[in-house]
MARTORMI-892305 format. One line per field, with one value per residue: residue number from 1; x, y, z of N, C-alpha, C in turn. Coordinates in nm, 2 decimals. Layout:
N
pakol: c(NUM | ...)
n_xx: c(X | ...)
n_yy: c(Y | ...)
n_zz: c(Z | ...)
ca_xx: c(X | ...)
ca_yy: c(Y | ...)
ca_zz: c(Z | ...)
c_xx: c(X | ...)
c_yy: c(Y | ...)
c_zz: c(Z | ...)
//
This chain:
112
pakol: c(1 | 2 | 3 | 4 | 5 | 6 | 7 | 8 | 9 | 10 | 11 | 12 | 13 | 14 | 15 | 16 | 17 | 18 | 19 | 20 | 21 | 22 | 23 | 24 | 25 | 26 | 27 | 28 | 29 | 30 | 31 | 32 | 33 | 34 | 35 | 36 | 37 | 38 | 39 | 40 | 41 | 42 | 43 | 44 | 45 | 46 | 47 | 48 | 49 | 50 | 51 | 52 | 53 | 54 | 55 | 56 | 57 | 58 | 59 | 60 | 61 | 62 | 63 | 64 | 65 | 66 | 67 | 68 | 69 | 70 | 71 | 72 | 73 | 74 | 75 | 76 | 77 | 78 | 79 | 80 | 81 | 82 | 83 | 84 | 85 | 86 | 87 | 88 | 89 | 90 | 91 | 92 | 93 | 94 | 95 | 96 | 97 | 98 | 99 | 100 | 101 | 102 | 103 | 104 | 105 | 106 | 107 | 108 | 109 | 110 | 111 | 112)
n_xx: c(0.09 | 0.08 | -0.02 | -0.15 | -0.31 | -0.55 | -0.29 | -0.05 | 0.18 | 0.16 | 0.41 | 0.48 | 0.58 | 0.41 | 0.45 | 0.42 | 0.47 | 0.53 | 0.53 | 0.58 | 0.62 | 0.81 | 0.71 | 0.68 | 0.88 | 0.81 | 0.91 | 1.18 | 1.16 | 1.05 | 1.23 | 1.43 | 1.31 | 1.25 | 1.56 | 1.60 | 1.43 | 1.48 | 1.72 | 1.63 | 1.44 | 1.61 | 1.68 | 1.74 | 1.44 | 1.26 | 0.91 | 0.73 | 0.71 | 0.49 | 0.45 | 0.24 | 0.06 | -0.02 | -0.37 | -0.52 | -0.45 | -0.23 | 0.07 | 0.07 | 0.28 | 0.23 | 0.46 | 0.46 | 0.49 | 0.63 | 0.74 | 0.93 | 0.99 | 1.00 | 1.25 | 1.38 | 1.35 | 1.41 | 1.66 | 1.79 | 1.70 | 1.83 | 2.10 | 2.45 | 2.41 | 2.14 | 2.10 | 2.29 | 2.14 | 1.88 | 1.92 | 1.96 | 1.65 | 1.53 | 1.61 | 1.42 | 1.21 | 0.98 | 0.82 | 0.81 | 0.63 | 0.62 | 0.48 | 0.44 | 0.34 | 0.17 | -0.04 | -0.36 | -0.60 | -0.78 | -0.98 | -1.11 | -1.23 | -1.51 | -1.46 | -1.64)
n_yy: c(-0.12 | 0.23 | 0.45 | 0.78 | 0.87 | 1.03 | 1.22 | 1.09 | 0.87 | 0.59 | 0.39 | 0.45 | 0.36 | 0.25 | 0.17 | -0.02 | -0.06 | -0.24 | -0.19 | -0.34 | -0.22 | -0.26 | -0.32 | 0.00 | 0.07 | 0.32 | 0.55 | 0.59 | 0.43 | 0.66 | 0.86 | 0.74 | 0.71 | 0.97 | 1.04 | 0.87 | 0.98 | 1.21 | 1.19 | 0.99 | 1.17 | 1.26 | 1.08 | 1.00 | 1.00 | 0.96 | 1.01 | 1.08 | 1.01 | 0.88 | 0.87 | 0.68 | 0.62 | 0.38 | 0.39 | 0.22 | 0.01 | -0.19 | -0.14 | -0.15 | 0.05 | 0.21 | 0.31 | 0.45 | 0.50 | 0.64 | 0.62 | 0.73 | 0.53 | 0.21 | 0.10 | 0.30 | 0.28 | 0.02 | 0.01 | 0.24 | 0.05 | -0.21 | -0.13 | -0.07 | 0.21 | 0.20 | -0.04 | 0.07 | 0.31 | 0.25 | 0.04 | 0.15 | 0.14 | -0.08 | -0.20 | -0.14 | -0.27 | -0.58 | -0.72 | -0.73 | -0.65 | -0.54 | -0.44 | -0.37 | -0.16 | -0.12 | 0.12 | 0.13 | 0.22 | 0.48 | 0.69 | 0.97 | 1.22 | 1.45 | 1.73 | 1.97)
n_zz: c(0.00 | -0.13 | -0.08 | 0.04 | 0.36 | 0.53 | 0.55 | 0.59 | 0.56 | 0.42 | 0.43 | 0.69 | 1.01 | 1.27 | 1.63 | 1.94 | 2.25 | 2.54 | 2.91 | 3.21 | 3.48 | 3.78 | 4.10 | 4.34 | 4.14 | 3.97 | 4.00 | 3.99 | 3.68 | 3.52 | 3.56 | 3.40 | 3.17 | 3.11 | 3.07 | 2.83 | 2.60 | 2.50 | 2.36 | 2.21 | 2.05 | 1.88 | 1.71 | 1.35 | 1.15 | 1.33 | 1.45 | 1.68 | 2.01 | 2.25 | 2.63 | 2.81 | 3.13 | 3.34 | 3.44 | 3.65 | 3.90 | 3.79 | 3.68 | 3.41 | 3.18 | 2.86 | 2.58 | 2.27 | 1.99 | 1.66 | 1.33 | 1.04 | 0.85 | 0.87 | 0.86 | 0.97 | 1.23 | 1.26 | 1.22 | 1.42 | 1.64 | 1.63 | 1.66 | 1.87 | 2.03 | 2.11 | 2.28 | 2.49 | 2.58 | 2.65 | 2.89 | 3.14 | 3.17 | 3.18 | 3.43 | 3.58 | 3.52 | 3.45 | 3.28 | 2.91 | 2.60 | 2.23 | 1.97 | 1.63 | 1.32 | 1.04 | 1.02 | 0.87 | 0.84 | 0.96 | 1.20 | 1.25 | 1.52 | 1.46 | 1.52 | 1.75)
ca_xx: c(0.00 | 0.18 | -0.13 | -0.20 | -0.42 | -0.50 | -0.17 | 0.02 | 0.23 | 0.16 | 0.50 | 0.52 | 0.54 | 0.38 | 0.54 | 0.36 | 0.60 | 0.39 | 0.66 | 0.52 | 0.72 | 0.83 | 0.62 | 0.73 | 1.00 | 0.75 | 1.00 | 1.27 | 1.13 | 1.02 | 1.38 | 1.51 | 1.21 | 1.33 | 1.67 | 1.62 | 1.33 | 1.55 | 1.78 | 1.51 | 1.40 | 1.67 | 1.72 | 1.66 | 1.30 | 1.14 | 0.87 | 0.66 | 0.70 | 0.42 | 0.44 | 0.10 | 0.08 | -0.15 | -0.47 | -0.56 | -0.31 | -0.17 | 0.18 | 0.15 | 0.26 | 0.26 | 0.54 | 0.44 | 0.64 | 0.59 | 0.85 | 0.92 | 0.95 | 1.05 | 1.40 | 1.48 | 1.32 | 1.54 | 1.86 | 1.79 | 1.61 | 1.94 | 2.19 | 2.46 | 2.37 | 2.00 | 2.05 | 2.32 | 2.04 | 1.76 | 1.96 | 1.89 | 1.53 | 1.52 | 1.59 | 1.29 | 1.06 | 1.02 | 0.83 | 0.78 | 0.64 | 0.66 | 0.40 | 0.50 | 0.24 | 0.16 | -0.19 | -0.45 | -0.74 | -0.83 | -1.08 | -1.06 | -1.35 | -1.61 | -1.48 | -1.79)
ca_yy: c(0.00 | 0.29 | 0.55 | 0.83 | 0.78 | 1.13 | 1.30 | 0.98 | 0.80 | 0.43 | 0.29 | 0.50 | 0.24 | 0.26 | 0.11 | 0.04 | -0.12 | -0.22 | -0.22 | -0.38 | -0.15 | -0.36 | -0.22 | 0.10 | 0.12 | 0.42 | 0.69 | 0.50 | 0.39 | 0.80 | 0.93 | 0.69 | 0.76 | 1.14 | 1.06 | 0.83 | 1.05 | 1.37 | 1.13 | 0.91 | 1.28 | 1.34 | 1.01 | 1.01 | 0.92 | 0.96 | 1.15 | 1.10 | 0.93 | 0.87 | 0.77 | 0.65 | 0.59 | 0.29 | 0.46 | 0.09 | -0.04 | -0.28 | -0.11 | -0.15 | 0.15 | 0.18 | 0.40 | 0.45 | 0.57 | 0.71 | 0.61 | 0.73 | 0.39 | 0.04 | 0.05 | 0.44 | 0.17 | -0.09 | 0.07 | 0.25 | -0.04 | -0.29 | -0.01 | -0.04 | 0.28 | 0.20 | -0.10 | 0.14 | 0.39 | 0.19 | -0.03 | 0.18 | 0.16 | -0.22 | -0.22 | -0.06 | -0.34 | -0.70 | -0.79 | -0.62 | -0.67 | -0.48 | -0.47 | -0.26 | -0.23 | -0.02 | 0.22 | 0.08 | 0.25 | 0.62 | 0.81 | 1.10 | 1.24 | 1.52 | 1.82 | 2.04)
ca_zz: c(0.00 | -0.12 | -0.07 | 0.19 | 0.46 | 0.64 | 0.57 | 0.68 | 0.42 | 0.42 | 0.51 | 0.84 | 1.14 | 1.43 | 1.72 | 2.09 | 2.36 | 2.71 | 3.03 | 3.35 | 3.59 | 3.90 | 4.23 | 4.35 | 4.05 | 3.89 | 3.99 | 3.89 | 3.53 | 3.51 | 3.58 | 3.28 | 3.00 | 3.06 | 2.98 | 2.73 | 2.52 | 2.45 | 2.28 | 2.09 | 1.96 | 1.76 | 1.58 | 1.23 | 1.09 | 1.44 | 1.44 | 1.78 | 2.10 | 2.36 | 2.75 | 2.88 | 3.25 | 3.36 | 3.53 | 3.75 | 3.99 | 3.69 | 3.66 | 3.29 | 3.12 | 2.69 | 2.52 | 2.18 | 1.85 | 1.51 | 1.25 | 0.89 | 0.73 | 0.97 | 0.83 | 1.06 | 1.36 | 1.32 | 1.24 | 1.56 | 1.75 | 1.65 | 1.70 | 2.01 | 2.10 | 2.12 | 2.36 | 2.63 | 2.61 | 2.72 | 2.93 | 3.24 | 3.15 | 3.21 | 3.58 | 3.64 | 3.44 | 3.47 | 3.19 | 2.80 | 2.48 | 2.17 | 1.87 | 1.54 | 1.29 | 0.97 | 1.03 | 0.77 | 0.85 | 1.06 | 1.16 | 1.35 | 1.55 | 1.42 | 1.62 | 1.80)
c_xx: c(0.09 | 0.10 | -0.14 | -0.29 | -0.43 | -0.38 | -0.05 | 0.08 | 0.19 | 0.24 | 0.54 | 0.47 | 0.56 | 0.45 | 0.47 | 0.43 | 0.49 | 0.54 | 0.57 | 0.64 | 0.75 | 0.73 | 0.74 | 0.87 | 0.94 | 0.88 | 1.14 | 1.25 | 1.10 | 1.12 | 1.44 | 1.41 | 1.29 | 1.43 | 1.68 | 1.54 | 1.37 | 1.65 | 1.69 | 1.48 | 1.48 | 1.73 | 1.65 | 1.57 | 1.19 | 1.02 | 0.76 | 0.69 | 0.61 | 0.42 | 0.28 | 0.13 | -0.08 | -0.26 | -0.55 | -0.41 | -0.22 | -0.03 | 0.23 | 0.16 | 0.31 | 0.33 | 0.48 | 0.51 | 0.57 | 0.73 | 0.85 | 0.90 | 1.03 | 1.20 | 1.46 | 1.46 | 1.42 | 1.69 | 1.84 | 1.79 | 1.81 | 2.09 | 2.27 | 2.42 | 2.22 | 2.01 | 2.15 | 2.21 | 1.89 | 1.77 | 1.87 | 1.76 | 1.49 | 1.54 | 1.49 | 1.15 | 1.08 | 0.95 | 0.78 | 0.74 | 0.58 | 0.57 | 0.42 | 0.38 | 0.24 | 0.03 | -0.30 | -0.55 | -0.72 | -0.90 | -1.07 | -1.19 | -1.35 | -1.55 | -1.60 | -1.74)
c_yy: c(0.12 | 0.46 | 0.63 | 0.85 | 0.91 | 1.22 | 1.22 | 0.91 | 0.62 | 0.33 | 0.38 | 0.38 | 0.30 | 0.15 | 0.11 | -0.12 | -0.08 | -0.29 | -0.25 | -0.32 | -0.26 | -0.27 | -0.18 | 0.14 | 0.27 | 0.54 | 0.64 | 0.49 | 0.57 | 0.88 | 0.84 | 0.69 | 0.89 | 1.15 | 1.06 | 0.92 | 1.17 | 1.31 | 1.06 | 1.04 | 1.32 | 1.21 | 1.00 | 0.93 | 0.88 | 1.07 | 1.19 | 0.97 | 0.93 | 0.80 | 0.80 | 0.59 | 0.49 | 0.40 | 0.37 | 0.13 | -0.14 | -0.24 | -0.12 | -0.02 | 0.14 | 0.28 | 0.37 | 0.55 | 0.58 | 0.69 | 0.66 | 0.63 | 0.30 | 0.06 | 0.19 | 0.37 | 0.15 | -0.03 | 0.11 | 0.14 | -0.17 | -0.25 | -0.02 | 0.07 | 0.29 | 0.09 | -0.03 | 0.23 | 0.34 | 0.07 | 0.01 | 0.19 | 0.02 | -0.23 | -0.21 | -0.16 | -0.50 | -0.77 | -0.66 | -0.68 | -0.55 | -0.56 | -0.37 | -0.32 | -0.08 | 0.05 | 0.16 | 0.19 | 0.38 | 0.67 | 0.84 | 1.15 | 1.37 | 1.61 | 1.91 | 2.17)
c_zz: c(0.00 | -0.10 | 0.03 | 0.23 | 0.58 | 0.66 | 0.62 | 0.59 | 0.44 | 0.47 | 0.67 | 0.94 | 1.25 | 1.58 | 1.89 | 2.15 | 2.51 | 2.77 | 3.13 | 3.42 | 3.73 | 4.04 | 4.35 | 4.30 | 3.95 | 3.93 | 3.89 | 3.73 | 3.48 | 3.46 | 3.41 | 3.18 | 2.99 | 3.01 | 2.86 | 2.55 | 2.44 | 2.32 | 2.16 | 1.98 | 1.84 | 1.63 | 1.44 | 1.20 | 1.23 | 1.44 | 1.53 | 1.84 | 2.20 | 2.46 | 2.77 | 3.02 | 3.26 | 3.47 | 3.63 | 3.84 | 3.95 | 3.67 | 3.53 | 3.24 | 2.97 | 2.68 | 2.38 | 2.07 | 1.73 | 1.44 | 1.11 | 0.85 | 0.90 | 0.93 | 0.89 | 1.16 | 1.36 | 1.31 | 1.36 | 1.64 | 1.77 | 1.66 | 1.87 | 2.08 | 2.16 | 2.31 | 2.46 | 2.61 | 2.73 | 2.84 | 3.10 | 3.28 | 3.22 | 3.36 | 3.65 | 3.60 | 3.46 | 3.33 | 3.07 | 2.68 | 2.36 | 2.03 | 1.75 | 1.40 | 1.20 | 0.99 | 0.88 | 0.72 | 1.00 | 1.08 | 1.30 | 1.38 | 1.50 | 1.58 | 1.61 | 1.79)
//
């Protein structure tokens, strides 16, 4: 699909990453998103990052990403400097998984 979809190019990948924080590692896990996020910002082909904080008492929280194409990802994602970056992020989590996925389909609500 090489068509745009809302102003969105087709090959842009989305990227959502769920961390189970360890209990009472939230400050901890907090302190190393902020590091890590100033850095994420400036690598090439990123072009949004989102933390979500769980709103239960589940400790899962989603980071979510915007990529130009999968191949600015993975160079980054398989990059040594990707895994000392996020290294310090990992003490703070015990478990993670990671879903990357092209946008198909949007719709945007009817502003009032």
């Amino acid at each position: 699909m090489h068509s745009e979809q809302e102003g969105r190019p087709a090959d842009t990948l989305s990227v959502v990453y769920t961390v189970h924080v360890i209990e009472g590692g939230e400050q901890g896990f907090l302190d190393a998103y902020e590091r890590i996020r100033n850095s994420v910002a400036k690598v090439p082909g990123h072009i949004i990052d989102r933390l979500g904080e769980p709103i239960d008492d589940s400790r899962q929280w989603v980071i979510t990403s915007e990529w130009e194409t999968p191949a600015h990802f993975f160079a980054w994602q398989q990059g040594e400097e990707h895994r000392a970056l996020v290294a310090p992020l990992r003490v703070w989590v015990d478990r993670t998984q990671s879903l990357r996925y092209r946008v198909v389909r949007e719709t945007v609500g009817v502003k009032s």
